[in-house]
C-alpha positions as CSV (number, residue, x, y, z in Angstrom):
1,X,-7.7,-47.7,-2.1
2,X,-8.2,-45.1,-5.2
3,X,-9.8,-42.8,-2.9
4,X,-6.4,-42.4,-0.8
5,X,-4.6,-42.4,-3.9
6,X,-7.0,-39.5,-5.1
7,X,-6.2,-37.8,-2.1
8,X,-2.3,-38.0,-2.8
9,X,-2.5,-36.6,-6.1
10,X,-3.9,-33.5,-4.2
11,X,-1.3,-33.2,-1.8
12,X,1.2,-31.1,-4.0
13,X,-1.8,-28.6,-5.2
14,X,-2.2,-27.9,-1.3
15,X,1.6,-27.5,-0.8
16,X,1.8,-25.0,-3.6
17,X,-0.9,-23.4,-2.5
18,X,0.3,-23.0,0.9
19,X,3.5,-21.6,-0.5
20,X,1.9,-19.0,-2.4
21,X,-0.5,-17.7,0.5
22,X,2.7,-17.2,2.7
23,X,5.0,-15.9,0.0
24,X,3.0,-13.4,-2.0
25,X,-0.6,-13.1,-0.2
26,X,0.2,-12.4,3.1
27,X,2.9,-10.2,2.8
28,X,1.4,-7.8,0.3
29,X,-1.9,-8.1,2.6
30,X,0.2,-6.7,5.1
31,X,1.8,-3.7,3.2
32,X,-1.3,-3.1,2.2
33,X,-2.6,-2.2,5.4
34,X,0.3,-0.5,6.6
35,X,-0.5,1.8,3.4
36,X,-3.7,2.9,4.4
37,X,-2.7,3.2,7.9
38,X,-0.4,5.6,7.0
39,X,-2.5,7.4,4.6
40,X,-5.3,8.1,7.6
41,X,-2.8,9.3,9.7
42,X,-1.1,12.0,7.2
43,X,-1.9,15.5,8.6
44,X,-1.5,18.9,7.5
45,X,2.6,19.6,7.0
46,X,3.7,16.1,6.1
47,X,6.7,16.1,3.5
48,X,4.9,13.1,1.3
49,X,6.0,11.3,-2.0
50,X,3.2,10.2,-4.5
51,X,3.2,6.6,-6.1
52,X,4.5,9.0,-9.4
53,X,7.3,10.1,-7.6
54,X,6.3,14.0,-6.8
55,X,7.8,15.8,-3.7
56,X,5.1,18.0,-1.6
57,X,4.6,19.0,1.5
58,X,0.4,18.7,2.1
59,X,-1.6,21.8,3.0
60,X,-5.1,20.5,3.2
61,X,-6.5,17.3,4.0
62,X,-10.1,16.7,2.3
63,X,-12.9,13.5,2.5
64,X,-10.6,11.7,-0.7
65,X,-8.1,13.7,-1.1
66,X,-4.7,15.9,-0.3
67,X,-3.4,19.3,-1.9
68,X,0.3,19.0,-1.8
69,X,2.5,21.8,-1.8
70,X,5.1,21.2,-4.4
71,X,7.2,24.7,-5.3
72,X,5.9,28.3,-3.6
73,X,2.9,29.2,-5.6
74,X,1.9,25.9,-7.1
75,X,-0.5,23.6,-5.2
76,X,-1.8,20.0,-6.9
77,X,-4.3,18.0,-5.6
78,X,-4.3,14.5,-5.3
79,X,-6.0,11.6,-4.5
80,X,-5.1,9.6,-1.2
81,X,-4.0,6.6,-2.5
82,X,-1.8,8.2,-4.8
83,X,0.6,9.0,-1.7
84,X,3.5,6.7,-2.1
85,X,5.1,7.4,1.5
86,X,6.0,9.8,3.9
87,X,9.5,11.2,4.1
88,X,11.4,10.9,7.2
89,X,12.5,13.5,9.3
90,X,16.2,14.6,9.1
């Protein structure tokens, strides 16, 4: 008998747990990926938004990172996971 009961007292633990690996783990698992899918498959002329919110267009694509475009003559280089998204086309 106590080792059923022991078993009960666990049952709530697993159901909280369950709710937390479908609510919050998978999902951001699954941005996650999306994220770096995108990021492999930026290219040379992609209008991009970093994670700190600045505007560029990307020249060059290197091993880690991009140089973005931002004004005529300035050019920043950033790392890849700092791209937040890519813009859509109008």
């Amino acid at each position: 008998m106590q080792g059923s009961a022991r078993f009960v007292n666990f049952i709530p633990l697993i159901f909280v747990f369950a709710v937390f690996y479908f609510l919050i783990i998978r999902p951001q698992k699954k941005k996650q990926n999306e994220h770096e899918a995108m990021v492999k498959n930026l290219k040379k002329n992609d209008e991009v938004v970093t994670s700190g919110g600045i505007h560029g267009t990307i020249v060059n694509v290197k091993d880690k990172t991009f140089v973005l475009r931002v004004d005529e003559n300035a050019k920043i280089e950033m790392d890849k996971i700092s791209i937040g998204y890519l813009k859509k086309a109008r």
